[in-house]
LUMMI-439005 format. One record per atom (N, C-alpha, C): residue number from 1; residue in one letter; atom name; x, y, z. Coordinates in Angstrom, 2 decimals, always signed. Layout:
<sites>
k:NUM, r:A, a:CA, x:X, y:Y, z:Z
...
</sites>
This chain:
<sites>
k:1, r:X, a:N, x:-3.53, y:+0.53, z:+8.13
k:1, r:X, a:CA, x:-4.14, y:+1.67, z:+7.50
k:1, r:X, a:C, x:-4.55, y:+2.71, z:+8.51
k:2, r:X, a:N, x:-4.11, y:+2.30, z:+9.88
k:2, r:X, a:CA, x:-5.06, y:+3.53, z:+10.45
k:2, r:X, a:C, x:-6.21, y:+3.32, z:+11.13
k:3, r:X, a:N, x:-6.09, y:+4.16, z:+12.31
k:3, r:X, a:CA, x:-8.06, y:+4.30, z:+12.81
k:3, r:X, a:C, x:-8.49, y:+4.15, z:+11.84
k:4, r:X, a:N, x:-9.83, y:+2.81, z:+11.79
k:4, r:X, a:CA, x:-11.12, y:+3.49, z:+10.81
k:4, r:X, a:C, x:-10.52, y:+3.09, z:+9.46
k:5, r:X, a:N, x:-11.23, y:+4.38, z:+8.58
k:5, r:X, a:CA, x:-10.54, y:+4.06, z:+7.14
k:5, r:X, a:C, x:-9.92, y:+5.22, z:+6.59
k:6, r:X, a:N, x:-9.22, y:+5.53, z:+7.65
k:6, r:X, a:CA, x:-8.14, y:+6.89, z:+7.00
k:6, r:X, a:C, x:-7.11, y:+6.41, z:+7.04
k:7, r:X, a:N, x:-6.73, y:+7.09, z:+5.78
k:7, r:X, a:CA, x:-5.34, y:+6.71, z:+5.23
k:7, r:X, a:C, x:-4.12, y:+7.10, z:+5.68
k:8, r:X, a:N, x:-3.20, y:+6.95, z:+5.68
k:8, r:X, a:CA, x:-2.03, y:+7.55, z:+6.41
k:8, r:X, a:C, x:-1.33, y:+8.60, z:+5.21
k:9, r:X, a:N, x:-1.18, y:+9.47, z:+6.62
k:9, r:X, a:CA, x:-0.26, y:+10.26, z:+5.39
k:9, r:X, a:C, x:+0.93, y:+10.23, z:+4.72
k:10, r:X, a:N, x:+1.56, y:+10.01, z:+3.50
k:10, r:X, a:CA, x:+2.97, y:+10.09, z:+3.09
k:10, r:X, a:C, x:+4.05, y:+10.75, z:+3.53
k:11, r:X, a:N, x:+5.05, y:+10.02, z:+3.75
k:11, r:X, a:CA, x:+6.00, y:+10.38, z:+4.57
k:11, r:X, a:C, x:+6.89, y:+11.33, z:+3.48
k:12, r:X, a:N, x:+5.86, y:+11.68, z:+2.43
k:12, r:X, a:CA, x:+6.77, y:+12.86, z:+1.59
k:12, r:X, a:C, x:+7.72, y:+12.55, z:+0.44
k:13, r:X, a:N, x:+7.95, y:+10.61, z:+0.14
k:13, r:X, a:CA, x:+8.85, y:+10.43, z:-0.48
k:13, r:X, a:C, x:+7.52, y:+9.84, z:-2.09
k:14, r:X, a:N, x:+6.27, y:+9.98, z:-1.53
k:14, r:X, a:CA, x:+5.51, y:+9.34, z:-2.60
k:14, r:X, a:C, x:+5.48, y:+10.43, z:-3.53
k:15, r:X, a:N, x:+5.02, y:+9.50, z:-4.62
k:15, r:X, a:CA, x:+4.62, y:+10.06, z:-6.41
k:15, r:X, a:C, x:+3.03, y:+9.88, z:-6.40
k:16, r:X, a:N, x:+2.51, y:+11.08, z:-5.80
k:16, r:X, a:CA, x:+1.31, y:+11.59, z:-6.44
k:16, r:X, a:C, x:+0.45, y:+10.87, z:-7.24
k:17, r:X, a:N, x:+1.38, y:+11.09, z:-8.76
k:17, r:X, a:CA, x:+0.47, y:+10.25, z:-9.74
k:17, r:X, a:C, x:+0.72, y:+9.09, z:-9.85
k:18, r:X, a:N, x:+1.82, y:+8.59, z:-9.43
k:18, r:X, a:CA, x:+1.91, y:+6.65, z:-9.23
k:18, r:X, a:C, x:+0.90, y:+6.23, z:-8.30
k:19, r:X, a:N, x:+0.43, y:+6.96, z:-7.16
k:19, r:X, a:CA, x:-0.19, y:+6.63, z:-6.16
k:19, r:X, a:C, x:-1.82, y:+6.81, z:-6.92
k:20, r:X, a:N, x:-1.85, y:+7.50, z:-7.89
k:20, r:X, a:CA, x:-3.42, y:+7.68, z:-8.50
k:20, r:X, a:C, x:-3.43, y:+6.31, z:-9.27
k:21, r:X, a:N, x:-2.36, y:+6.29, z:-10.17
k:21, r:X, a:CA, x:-1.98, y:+5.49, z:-11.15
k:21, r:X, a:C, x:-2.43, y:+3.54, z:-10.74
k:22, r:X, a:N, x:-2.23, y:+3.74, z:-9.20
k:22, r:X, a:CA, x:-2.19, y:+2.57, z:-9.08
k:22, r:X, a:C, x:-3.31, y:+2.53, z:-8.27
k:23, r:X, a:N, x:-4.24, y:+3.27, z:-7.72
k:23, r:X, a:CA, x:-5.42, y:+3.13, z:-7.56
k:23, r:X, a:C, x:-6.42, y:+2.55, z:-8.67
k:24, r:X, a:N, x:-6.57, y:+2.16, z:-9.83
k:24, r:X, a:CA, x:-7.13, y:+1.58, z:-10.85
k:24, r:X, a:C, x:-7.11, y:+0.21, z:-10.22
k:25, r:X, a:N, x:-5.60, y:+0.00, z:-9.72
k:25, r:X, a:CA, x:-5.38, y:-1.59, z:-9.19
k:25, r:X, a:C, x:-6.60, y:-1.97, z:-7.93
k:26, r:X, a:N, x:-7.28, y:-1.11, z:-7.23
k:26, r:X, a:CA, x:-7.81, y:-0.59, z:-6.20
k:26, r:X, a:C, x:-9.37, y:-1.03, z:-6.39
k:27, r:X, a:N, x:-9.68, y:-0.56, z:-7.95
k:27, r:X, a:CA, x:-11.18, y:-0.52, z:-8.26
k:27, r:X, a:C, x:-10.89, y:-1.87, z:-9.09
k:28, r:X, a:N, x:-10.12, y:-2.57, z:-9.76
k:28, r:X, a:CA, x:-10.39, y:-3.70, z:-10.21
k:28, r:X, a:C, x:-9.64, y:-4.96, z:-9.63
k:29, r:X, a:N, x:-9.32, y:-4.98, z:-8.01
k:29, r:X, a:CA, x:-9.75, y:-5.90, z:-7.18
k:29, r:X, a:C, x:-11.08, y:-5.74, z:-6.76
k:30, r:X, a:N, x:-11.50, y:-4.25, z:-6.26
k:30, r:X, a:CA, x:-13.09, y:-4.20, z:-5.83
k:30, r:X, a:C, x:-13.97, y:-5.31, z:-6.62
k:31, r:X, a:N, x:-13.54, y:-5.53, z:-8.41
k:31, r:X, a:CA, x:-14.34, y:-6.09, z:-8.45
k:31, r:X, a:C, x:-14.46, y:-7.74, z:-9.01
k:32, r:X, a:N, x:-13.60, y:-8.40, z:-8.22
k:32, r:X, a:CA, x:-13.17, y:-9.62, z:-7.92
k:32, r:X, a:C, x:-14.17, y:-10.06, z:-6.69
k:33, r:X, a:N, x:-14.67, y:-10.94, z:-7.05
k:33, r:X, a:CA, x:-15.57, y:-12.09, z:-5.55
k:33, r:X, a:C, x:-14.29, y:-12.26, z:-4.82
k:34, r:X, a:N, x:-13.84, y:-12.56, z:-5.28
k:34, r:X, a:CA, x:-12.72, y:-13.55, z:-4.43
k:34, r:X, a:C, x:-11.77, y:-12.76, z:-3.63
k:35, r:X, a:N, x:-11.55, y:-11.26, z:-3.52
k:35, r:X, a:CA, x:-11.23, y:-10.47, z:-3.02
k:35, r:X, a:C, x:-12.40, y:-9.58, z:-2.15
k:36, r:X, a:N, x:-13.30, y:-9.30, z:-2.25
k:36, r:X, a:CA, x:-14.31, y:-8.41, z:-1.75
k:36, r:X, a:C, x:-14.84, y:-9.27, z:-0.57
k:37, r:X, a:N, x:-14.38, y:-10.52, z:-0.73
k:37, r:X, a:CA, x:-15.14, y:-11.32, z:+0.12
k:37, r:X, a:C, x:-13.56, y:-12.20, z:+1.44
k:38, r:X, a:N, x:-12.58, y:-11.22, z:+0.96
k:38, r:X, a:CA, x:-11.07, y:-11.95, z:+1.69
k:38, r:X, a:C, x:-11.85, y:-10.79, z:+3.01
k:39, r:X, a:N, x:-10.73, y:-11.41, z:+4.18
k:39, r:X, a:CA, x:-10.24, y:-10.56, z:+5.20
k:39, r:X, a:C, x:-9.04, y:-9.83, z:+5.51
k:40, r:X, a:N, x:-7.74, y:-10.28, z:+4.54
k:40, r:X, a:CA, x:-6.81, y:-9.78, z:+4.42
k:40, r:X, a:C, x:-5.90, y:-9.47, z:+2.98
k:41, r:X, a:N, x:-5.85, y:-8.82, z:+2.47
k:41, r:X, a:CA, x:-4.81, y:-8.65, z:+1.23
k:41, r:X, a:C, x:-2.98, y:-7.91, z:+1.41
k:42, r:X, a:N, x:-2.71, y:-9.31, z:+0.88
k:42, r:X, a:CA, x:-0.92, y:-9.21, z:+1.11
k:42, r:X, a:C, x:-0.78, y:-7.81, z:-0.25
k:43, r:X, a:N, x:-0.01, y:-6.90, z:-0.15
k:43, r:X, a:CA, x:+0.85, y:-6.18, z:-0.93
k:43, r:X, a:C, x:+2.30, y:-6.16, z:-0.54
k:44, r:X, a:N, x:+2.85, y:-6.63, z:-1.52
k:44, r:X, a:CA, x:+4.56, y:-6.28, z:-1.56
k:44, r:X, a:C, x:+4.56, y:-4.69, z:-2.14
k:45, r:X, a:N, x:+5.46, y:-4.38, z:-1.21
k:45, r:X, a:CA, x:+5.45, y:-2.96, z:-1.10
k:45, r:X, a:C, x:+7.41, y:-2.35, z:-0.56
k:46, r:X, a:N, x:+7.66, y:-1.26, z:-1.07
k:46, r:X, a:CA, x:+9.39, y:-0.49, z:-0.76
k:46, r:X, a:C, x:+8.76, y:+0.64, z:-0.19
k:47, r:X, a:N, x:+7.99, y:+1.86, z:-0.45
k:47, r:X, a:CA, x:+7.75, y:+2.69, z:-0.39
k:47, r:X, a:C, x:+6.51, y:+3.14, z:-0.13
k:48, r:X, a:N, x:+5.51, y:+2.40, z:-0.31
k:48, r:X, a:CA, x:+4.05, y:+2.14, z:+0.00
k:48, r:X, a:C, x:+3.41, y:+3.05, z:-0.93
k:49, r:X, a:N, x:+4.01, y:+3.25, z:-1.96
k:49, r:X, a:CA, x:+3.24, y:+3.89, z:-3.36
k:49, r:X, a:C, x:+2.04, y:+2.94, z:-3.54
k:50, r:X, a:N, x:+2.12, y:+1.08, z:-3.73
k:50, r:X, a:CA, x:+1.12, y:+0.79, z:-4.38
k:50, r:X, a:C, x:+0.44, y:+0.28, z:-3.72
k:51, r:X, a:N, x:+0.71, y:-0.20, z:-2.42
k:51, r:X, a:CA, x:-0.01, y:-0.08, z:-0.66
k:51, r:X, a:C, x:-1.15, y:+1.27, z:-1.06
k:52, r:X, a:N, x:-0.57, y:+1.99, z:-1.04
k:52, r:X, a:CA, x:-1.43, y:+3.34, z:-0.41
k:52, r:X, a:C, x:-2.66, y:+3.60, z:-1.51
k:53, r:X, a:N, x:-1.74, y:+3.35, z:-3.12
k:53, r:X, a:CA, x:-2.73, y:+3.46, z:-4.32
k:53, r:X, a:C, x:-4.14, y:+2.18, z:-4.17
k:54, r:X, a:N, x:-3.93, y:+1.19, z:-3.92
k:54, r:X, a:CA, x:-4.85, y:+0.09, z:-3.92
k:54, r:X, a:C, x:-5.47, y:+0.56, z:-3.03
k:55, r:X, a:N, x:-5.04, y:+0.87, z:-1.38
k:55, r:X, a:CA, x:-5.88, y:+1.49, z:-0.58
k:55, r:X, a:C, x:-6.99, y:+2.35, z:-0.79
k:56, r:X, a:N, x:-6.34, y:+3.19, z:-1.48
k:56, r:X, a:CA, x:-7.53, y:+4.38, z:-1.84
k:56, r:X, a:C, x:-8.56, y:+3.95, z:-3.37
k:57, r:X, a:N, x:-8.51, y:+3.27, z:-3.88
k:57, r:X, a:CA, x:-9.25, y:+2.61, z:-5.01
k:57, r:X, a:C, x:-10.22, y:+1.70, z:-4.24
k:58, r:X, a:N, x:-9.53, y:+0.48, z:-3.53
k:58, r:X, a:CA, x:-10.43, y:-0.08, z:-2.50
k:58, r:X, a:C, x:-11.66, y:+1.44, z:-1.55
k:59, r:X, a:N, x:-11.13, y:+1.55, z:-1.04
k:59, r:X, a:CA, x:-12.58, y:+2.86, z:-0.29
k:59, r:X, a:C, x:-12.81, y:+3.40, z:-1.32
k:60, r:X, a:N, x:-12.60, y:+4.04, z:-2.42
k:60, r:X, a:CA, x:-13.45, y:+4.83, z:-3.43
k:60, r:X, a:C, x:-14.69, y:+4.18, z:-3.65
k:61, r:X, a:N, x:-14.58, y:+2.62, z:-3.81
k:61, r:X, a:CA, x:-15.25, y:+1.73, z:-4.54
k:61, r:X, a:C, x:-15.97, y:+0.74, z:-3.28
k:62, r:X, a:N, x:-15.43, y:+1.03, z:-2.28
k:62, r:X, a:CA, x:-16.65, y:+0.71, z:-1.28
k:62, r:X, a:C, x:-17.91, y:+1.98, z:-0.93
k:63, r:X, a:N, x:-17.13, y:+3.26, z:-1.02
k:63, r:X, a:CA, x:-18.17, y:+4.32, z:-1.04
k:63, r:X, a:C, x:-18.84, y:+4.06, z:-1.82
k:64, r:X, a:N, x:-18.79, y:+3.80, z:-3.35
k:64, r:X, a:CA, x:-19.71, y:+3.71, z:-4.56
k:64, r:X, a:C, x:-20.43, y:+2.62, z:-4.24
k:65, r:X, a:N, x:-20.38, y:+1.79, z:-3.14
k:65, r:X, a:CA, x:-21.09, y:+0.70, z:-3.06
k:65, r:X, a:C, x:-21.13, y:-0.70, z:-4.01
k:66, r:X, a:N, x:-19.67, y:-1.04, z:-4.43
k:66, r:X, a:CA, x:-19.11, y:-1.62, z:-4.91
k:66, r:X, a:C, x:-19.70, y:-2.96, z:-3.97
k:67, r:X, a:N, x:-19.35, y:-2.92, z:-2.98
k:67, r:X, a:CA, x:-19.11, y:-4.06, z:-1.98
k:67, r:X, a:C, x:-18.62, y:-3.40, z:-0.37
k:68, r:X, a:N, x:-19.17, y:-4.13, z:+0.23
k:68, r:X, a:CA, x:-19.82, y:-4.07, z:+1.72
k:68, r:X, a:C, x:-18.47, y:-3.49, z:+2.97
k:69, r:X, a:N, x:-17.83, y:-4.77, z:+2.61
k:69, r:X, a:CA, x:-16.41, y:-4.31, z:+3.97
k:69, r:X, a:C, x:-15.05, y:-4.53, z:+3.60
k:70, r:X, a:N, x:-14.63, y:-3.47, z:+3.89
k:70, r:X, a:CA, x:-13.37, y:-3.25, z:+3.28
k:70, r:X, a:C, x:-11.99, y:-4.20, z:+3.59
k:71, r:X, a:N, x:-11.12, y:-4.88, z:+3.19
k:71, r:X, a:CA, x:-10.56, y:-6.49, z:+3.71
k:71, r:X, a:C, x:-9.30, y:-5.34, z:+4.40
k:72, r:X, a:N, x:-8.79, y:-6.00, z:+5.21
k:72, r:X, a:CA, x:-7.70, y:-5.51, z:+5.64
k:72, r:X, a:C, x:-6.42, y:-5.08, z:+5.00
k:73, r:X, a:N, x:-5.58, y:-4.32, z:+4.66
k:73, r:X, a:CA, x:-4.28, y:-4.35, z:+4.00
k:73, r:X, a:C, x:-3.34, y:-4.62, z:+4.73
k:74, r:X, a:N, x:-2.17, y:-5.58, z:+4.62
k:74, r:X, a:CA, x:-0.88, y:-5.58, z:+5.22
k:74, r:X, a:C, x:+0.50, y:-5.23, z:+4.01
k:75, r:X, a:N, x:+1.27, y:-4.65, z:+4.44
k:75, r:X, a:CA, x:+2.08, y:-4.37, z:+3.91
k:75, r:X, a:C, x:+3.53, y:-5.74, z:+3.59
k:76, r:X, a:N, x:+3.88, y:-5.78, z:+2.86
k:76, r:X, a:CA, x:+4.86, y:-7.36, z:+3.08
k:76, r:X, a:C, x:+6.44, y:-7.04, z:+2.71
k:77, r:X, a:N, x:+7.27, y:-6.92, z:+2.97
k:77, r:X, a:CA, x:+8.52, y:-6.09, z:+2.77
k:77, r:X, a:C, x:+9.92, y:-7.27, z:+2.66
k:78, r:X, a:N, x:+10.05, y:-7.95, z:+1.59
k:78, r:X, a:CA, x:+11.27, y:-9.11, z:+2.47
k:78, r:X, a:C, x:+12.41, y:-8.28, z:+3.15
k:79, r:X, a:N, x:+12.54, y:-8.56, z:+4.47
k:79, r:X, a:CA, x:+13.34, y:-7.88, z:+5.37
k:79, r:X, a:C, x:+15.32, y:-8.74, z:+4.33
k:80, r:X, a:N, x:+15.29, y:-9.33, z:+3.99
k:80, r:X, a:CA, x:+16.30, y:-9.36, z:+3.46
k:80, r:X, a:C, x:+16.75, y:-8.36, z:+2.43
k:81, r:X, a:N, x:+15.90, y:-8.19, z:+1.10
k:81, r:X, a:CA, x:+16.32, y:-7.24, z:+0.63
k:81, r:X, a:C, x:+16.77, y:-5.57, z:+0.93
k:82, r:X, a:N, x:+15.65, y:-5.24, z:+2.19
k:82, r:X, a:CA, x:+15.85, y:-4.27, z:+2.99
k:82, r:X, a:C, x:+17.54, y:-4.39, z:+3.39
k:83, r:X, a:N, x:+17.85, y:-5.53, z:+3.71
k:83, r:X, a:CA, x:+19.56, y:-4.83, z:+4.55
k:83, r:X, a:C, x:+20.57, y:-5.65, z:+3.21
k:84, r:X, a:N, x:+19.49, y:-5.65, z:+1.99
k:84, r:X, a:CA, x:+20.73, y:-5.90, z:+1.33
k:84, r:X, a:C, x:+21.19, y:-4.75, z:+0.49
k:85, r:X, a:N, x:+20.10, y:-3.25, z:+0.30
k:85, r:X, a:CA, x:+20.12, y:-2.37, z:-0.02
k:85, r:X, a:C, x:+21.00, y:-1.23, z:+0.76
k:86, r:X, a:N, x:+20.51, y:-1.80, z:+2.25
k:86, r:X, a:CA, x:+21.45, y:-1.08, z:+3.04
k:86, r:X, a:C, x:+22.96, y:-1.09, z:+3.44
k:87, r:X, a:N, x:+23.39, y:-2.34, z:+2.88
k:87, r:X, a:CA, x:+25.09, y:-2.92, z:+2.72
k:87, r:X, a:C, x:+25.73, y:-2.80, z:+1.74
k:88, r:X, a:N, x:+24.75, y:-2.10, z:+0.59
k:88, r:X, a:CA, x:+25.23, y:-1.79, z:-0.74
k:88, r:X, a:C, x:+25.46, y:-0.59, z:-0.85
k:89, r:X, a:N, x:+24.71, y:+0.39, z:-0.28
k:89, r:X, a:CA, x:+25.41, y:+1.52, z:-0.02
k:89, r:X, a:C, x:+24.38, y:+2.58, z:-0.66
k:90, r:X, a:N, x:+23.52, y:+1.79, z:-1.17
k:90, r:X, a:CA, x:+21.99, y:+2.20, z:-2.19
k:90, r:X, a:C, x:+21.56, y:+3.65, z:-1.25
k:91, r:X, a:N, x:+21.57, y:+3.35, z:-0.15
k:91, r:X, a:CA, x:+19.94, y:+4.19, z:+1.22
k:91, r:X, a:C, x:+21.70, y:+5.08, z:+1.62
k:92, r:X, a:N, x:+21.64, y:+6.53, z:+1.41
k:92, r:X, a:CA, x:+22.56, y:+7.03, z:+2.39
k:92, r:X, a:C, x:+23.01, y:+6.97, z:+3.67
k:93, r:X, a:N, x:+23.95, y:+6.98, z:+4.20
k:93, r:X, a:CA, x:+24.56, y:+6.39, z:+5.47
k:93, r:X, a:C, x:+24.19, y:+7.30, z:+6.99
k:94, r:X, a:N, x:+23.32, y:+8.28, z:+5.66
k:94, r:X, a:CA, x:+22.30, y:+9.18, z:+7.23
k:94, r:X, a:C, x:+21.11, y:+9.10, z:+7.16
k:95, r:X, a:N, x:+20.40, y:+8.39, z:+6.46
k:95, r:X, a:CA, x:+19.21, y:+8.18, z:+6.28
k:95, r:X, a:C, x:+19.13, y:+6.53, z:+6.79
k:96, r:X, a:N, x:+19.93, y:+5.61, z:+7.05
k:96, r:X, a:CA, x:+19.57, y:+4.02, z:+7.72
k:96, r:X, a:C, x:+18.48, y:+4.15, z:+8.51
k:97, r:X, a:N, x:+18.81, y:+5.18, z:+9.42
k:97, r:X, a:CA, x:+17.95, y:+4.57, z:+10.71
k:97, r:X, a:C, x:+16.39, y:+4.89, z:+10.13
k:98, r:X, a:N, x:+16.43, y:+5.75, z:+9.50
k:98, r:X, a:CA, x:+14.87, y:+6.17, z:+8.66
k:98, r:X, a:C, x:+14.09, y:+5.04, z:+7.99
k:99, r:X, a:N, x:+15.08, y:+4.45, z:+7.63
k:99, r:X, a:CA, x:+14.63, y:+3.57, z:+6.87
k:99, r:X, a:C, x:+14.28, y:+1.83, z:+7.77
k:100, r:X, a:N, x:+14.95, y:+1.84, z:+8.59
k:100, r:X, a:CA, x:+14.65, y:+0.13, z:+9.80
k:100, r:X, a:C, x:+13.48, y:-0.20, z:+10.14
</sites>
């Protein structure tokens, strides 16, 4: 996520309102014990739409004083599907390296 708790910025390919959309997901882990109290949360993620949306629901809802410290996010990607998209011909043949 970044120094601190700033968010990274979109590399331009995100949806706005998917990324709001899925911030809801954000405020109702906040309010799970069993999450507020992890050190790390796995997201499967292509594009980091729902990475980035949970991100920002999580800090909304620690500002509101939801709960104390914010757990870490990792992003989880199966590197297989990644080059099985890329052998299919899916990701344009000038955009690969953008995408590795």
């Amino acid at each position: 996520m970044g120094v601190g708790n700033e968010l990274p910025r979109s590399a331009g390919r995100s949806e706005p309102c998917g990324v709001e959309g899925y911030k809801t997901l954000g405020y109702e882990l906040a309010e799970e014990a069993a999450v507020t109290s992890a050190d790390v949360i796995l997201v499967s993620t292509a594009s980091g739409d729902l990475l980035f949306g949970i991100a920002k629901g999580l800090i909304e809802a620690k500002q509101a004083g939801v709960f104390a410290r914010l757990p870490r996010l990792v992003a989880v990607e199966p590197f297989v599907r990644v080059t099985r998209v890329l052998a299919a011909g899916i990701i344009a043949e000038s955009s690969k390296e953008a995408h590795l």
